[in-house]
C-alpha positions in Angstrom: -15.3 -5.5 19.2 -18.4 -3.9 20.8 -19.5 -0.8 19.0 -21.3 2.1 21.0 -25.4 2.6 20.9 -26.7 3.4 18.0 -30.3 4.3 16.1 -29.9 0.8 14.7 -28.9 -0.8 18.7 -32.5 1.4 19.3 -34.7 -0.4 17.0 -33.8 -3.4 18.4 -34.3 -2.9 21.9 -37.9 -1.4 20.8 -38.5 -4.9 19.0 -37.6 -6.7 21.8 -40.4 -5.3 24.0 -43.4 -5.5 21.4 -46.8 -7.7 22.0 -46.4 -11.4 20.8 -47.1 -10.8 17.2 -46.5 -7.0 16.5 -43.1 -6.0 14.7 -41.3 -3.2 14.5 -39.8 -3.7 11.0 -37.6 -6.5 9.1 -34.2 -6.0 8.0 -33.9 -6.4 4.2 -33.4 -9.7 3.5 -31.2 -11.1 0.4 -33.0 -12.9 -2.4 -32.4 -16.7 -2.2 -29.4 -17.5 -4.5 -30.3 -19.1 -7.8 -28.6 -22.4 -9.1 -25.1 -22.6 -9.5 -26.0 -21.9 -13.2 -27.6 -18.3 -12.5 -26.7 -15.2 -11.8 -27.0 -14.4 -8.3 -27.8 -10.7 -8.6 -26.8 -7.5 -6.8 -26.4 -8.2 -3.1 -28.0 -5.3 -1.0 -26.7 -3.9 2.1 -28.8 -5.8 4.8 -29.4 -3.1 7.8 -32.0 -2.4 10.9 -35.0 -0.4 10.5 -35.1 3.1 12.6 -37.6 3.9 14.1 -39.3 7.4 12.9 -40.5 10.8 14.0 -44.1 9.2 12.4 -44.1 6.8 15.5 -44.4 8.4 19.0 -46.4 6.2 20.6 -43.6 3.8 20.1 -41.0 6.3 21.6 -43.7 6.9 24.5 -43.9 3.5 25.6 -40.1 3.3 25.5 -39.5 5.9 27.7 -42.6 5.0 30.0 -41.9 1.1 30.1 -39.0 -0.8 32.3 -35.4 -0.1 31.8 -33.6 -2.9 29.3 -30.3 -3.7 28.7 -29.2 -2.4 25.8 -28.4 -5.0 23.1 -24.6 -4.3 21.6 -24.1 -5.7 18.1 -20.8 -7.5 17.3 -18.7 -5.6 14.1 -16.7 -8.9 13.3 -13.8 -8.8 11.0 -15.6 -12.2 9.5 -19.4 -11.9 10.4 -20.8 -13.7 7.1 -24.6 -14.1 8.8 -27.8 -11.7 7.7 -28.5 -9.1 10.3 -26.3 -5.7 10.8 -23.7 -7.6 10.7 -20.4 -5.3 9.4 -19.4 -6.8 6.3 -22.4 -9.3 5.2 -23.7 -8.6 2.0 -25.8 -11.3 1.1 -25.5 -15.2 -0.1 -22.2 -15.9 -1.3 -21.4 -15.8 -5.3 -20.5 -18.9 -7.2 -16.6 -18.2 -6.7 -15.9 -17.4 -10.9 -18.8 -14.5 -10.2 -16.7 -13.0 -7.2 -15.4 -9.2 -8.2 -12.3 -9.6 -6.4 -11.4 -12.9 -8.2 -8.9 -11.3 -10.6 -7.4 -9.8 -7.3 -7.1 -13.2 -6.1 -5.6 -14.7 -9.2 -3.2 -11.8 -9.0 -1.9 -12.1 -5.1 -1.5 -15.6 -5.7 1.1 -15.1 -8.7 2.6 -11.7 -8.1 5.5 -12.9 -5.8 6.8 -15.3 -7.6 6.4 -13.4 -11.2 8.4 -10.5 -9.3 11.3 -12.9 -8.0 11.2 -13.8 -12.0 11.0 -10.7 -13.3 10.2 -7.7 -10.8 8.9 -5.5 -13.5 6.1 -8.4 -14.5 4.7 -6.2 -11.5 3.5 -3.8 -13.5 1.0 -5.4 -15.4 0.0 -8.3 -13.3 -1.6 -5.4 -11.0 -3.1 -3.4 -13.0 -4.9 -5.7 -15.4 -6.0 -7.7 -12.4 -7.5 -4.0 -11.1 -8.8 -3.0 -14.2 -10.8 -6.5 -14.6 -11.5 -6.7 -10.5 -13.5 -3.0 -11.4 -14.9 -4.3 -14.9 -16.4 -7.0 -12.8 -17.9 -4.7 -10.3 -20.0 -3.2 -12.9 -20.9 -6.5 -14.1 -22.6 -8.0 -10.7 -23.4 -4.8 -9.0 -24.6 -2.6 -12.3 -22.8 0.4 -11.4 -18.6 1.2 -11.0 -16.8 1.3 -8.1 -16.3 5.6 -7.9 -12.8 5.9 -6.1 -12.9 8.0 -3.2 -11.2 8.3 -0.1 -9.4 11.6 1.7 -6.1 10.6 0.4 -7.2 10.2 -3.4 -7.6 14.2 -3.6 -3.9 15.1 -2.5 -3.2 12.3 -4.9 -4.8 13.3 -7.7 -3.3 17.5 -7.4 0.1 15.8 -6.9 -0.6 14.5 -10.1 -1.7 17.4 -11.4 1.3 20.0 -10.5 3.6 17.0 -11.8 2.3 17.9 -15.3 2.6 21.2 -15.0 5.6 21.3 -14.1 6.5 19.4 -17.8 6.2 22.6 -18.6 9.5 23.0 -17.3 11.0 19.7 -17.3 13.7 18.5 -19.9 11.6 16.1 -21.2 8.0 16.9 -21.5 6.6 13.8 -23.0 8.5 11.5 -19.8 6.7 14.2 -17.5 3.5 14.4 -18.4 3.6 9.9 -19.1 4.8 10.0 -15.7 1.8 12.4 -14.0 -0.5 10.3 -15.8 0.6 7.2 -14.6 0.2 8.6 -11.4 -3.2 9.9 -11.9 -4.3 6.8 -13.2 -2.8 4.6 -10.8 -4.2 6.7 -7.8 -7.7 6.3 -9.3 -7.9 2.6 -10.1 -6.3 1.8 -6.8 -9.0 3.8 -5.0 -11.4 2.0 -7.0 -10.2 -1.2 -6.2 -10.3 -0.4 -2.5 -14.3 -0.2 -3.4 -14.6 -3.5 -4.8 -12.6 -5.1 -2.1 -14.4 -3.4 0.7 -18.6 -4.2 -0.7 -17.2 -7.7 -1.8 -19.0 -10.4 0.9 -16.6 -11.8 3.2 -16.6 -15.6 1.9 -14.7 -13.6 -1.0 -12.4 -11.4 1.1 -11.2 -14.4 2.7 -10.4 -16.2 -0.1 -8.7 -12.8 -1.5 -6.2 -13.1 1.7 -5.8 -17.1 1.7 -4.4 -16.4 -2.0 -2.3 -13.6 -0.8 -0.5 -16.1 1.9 -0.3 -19.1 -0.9 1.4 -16.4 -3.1 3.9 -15.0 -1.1 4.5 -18.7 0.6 5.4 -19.7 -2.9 7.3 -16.4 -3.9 9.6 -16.8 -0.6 10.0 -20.5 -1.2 11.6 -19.4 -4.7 13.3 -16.6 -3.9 15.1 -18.6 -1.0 15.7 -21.5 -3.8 17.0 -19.3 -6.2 19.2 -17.9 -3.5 20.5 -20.7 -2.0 21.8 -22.0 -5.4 23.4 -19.0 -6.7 20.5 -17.0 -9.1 20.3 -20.8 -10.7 16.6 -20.6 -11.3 16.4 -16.4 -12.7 19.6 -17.6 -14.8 18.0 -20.8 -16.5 14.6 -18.2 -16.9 16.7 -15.6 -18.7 18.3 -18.8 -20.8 21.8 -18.1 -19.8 24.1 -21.0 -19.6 25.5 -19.7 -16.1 25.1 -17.3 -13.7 26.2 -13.6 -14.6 27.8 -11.1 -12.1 25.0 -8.9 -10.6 22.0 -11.3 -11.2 21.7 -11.5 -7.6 20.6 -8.0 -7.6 17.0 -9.1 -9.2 16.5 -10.8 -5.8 16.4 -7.9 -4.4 13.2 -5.9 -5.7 11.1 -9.3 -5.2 11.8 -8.6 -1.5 10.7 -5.3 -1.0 7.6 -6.3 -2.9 6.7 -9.2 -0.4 7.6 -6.9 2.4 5.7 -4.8 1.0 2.5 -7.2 0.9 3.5 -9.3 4.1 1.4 -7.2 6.9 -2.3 -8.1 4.9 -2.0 -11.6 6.2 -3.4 -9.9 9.6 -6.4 -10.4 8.0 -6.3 -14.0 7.2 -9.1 -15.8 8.7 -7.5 -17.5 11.6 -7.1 -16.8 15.2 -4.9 -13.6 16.3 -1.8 -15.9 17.7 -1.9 -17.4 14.3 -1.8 -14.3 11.8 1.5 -13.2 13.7 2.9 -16.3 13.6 2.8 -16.6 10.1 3.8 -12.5 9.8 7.1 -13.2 12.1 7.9 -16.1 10.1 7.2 -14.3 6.7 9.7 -11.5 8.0 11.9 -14.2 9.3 12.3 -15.6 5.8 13.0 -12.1 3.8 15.9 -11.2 6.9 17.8 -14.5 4.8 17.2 -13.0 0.9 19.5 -10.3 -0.6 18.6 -6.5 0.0 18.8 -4.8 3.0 16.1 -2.3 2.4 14.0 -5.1 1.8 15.0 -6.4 5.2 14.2 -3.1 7.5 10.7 -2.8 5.6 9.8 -6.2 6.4 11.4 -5.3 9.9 9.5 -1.9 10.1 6.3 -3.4 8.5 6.3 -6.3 11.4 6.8 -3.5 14.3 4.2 -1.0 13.0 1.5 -3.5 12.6 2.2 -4.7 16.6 2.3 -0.9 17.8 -0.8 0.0 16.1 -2.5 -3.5 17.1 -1.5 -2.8 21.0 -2.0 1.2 21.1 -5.0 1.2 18.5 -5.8 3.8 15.9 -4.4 6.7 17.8 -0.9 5.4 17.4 -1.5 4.8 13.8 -2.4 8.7 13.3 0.7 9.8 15.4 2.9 7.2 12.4 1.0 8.8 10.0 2.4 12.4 11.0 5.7 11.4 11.9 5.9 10.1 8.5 4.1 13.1 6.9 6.5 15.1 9.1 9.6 13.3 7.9 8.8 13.6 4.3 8.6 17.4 4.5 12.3 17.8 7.1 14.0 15.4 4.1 15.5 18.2 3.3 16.8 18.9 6.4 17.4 16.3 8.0 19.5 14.3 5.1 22.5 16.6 5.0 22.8 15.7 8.5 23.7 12.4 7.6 26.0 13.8 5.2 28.9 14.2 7.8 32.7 13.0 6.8 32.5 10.7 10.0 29.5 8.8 8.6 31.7 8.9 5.5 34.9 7.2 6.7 33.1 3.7 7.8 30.6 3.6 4.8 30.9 0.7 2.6 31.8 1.4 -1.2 27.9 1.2 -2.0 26.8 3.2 0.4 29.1 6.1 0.4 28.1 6.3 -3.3 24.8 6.8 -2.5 25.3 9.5 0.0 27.3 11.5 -3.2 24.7 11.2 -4.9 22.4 12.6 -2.3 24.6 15.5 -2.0 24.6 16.2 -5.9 20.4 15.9 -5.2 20.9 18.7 -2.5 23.1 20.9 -4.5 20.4 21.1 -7.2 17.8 21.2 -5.4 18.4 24.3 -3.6 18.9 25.9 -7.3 14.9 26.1 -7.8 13.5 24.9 -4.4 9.8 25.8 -4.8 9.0 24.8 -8.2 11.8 22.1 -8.9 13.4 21.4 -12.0 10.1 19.4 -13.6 8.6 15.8 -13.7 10.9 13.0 -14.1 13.9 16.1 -14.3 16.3 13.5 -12.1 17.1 11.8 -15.5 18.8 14.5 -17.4 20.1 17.1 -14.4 22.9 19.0 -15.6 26.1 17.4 -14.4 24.0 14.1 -13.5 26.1 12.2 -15.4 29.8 13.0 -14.1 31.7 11.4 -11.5 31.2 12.9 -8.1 33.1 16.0 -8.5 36.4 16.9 -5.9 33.8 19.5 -4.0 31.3 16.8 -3.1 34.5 14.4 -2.1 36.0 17.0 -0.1 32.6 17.8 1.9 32.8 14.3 3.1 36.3 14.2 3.2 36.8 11.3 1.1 40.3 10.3 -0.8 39.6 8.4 -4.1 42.5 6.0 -3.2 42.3 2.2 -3.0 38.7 0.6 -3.4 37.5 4.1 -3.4 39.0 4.8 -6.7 36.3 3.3 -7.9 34.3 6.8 -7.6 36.6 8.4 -10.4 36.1 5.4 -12.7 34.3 6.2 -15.9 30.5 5.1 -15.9 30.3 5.8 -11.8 27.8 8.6 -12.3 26.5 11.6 -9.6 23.2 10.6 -10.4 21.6 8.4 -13.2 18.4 8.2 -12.8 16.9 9.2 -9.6 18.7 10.1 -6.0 17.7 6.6 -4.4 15.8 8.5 -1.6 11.7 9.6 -2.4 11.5 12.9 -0.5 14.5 14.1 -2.6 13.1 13.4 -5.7 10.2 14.7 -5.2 11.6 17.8 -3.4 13.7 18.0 -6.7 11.7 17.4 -8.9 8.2 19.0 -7.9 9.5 21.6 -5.2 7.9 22.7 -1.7 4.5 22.8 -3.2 5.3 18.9 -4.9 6.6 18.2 -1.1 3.8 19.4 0.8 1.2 17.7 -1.6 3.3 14.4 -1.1 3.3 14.8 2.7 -0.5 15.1 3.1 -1.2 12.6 0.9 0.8 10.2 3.2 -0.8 11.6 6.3 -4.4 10.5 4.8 -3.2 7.2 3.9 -1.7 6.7 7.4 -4.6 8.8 9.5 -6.8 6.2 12.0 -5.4 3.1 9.4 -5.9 -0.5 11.0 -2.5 -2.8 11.6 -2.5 -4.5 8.3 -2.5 -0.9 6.4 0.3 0.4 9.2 2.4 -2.4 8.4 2.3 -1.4 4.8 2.4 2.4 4.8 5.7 1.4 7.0 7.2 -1.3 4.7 6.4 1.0 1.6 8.0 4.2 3.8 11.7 2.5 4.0 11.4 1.4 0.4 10.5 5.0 -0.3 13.6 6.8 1.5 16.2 4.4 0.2 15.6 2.4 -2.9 13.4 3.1 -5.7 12.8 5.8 -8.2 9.5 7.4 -7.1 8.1 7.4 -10.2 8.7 3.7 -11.5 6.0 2.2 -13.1 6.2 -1.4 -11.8 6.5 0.3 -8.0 3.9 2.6 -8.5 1.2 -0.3 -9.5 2.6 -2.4 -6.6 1.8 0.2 -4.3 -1.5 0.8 -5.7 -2.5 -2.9 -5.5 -0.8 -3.3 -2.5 -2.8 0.3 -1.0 -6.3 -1.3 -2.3 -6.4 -4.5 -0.5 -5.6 -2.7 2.5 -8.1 0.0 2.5 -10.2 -2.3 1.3 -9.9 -5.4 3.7 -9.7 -2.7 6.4 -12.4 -3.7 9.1 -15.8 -1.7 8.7 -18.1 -0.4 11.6 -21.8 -0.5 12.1 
């Protein structure tokens, strides 16, 4: 990709035109790696002098002398070579030196632990953060400060969460829960540091670990499908399979949907990378969980918009997204409608009860909410729908829908299965609008790869998961560093 003149395209043309022996400047070059045995050092940022307001005679004889072409740098996804060059940052590390090797080590084993055990998640990604920031300090001598324009809207989401504990019915889940968020927002965004000053020997090897990791994961998941939960039974040590096993499949598929658009920035020709995304979607269409399905689907289409109609598309998904999040409240009670009702599966008409419990509390304190983590212990959550919600949708409990007056078949449990009414529950308008900005910064100007997994993570978000779980919240924090991270830089 060409980038526009700059100060730095300038200096070169000025170098170009100077007497046989006369130079304008050299670029800083890196010291000449050490043995294998060594430490290699701090790599420094490798840029072209500019010329200064100390040198007019220079600027003279620029304006005065012939007319040059101007020389236009290449920003290359994969330029490893000294120069201004957009992601070189010296000689390559001995491979156990590299920052993001625990990053590595952790897409290559993360989809397959999460068709195992989904909630392995959790710790797999944030020990591999917390050692990928540890090293950091180590080569470069300084930490990776988080920043970012989404990472404030995080962080005062965070921070009205725990106040609203105040308020909550269980203050200690409320203020574990902001914290987590807090936490995870920060590491994440520190991350997204390391992975972005890593050189790109190392970021390509951070993305051919992600593809080995999620070819593996799909090839077990599939496996384990195809013969009945055999493989997550004989893990769990149970002599045969168990009626609703199969479920487990289905969390491991939203996590590689979730991760599935980063392969865009595998090292390989363009045909290539979207080969191996369609046949990565391809493979999670066959596994259990139809979430998991449309945010492979969605993840797949957003990274081709935003590849064909550039950056411009990605900030009009980012505020139809942001937009979304903050009409939840309006715009779910029109799917509420006793026509929708009458040809929803068992399942699914459970979940839109439950969505109309969410509602009906919701609008008792819709500013403030009822408190962090308050979708536990709602008053009422833990009834069978009652005969006003069945009669809103116009549903009989007769025949297989008896099963909504059965004893355990709750109005809520734990959350509402939809984010944007959790949070609206939970933390209010003010929680609301604070979510929906931080999504717009996350989506605003973001390359393919990071489109394709704001989408896949936005499906998950409005029909599965609690918010607040802590295995999804560090997925989407390791899964939101290596794309802000791997995210192409410019001159």
């Amino acid at each position: 990709m060409a980038c526009p003149q700059s100060p730095t395209q300038d200096a070169h043309g000025v170098a170009d035109r100077l007497p046989p022996g006369k130079t304008l400047g050299q670029p800083r070059t890196a010291r000449p790696a050490p043995p294998h045995s060594a430490h290699p050092g701090p790599r420094p940022r490798l840029t072209a002098p500019v010329p200064s307001a100390a040198e007019p005679s220079r600027t003279a004889s620029h304006e005065a002398g012939p007319a040059l072409t101007p020389r236009t740098l290449q920003a290359s996804d994969f330029a490893d070579g000294p120069g201004p060059g957009a992601l070189y940052r010296g000689p390559s590390r001995v491979w156990w030196r590299a920052t993001t090797l625990p990053l590595s080590v952790a897409a290559a084993i993360a989809p397959t632990a999460a068709v195992l055990q989904s909630k392995a998640m959790a710790p797999i990604a944030i020990i591999a953060m917390l050692l990928a920031v540890i090293a950091y300090r180590r080569e470069e001598g300084r930490w990776p400060w988080p920043r970012g324009i989404a990472l404030p809207f995080l962080l005062a989401l965070a921070a009205w969460a725990a106040l609203s504990a105040l308020w909550a019915p269980d203050l200690s889940r409320a203020l574990a829960s902001a914290g987590t968020l807090a936490g995870l927002a920060l590491l994440g965004a520190a991350c997204a540091v390391v992975v972005e000053e890593e050189g790109a020997a190392e970021r390509r090897n951070l993305v051919w670990c992600l593809l080995g990791g999620l070819a593996a994961g799909i090839a077990l998941a599939t496996i384990d499908h195809a013969t009945n939960q055999a493989i997550r039974a004989a893990v769990r040590g149970l002599p045969e399979r168990r009626p609703g096993l199969e479920f487990g499949l289905k969390p491991a598929a939203s996590v590689m949907a979730l991760l599935l658009p980063l392969l865009l920035r595998l090292h390989l020709g363009a045909g290539w990378r979207w080969l191996i995304l369609a046949a990565g979607t391809g493979a999670i269409l066959l596994l259990p969980g139809d979430t998991a399905k449309i945010a492979a689907l969605a993840g797949l289409l957003a990274a081709g918009l935003v590849w064909i109609g550039g950056r411009t598309l990605s900030c009009l998904m980012a505020a139809v997204l942001a937009g979304a999040l903050l009409a939840a409240p309006i715009l779910v009670p029109l799917m509420l409608r006793p026509d929708v009702a009458e040809r929803a599966p068992i399942t699914a008409l459970h979940r839109m009860l439950i969505w109309d419990f969410a509602l009906e509390r919701a609008a008792e304190k819709p500013v403030l909410g009822w408190g962090m983590e308050a979708s536990r212990n709602l008053p009422g959550g833990r009834d069978n729908p009652s005969p006003e919600s069945l009669a809103r949708l116009h549903v009989t409990p007769e025949g297989e829908r008896a099963f909504l007056t059965r004893p355990g078949v709750e109005r809520m449990s734990l959350h509402p299965h939809n984010g944007a009414l959790q949070i609206w529950l939970e933390l209010g308008w003010i929680g609301l609008a604070l979510a929906a900005l931080a999504v717009l910064a996350l989506g605003w100007g973001a390359g393919p790869a990071a489109a394709g997994v704001l989408a896949s993570a936005a499906v998950t978000f409005a029909a599965s998961f609690g918010v607040w779980q802590p295995w999804w919240l560090a997925t989407e924090a390791f899964a939101a560093a290596l794309a802000a991270g791997l995210a192409m830089r410019r001159v």
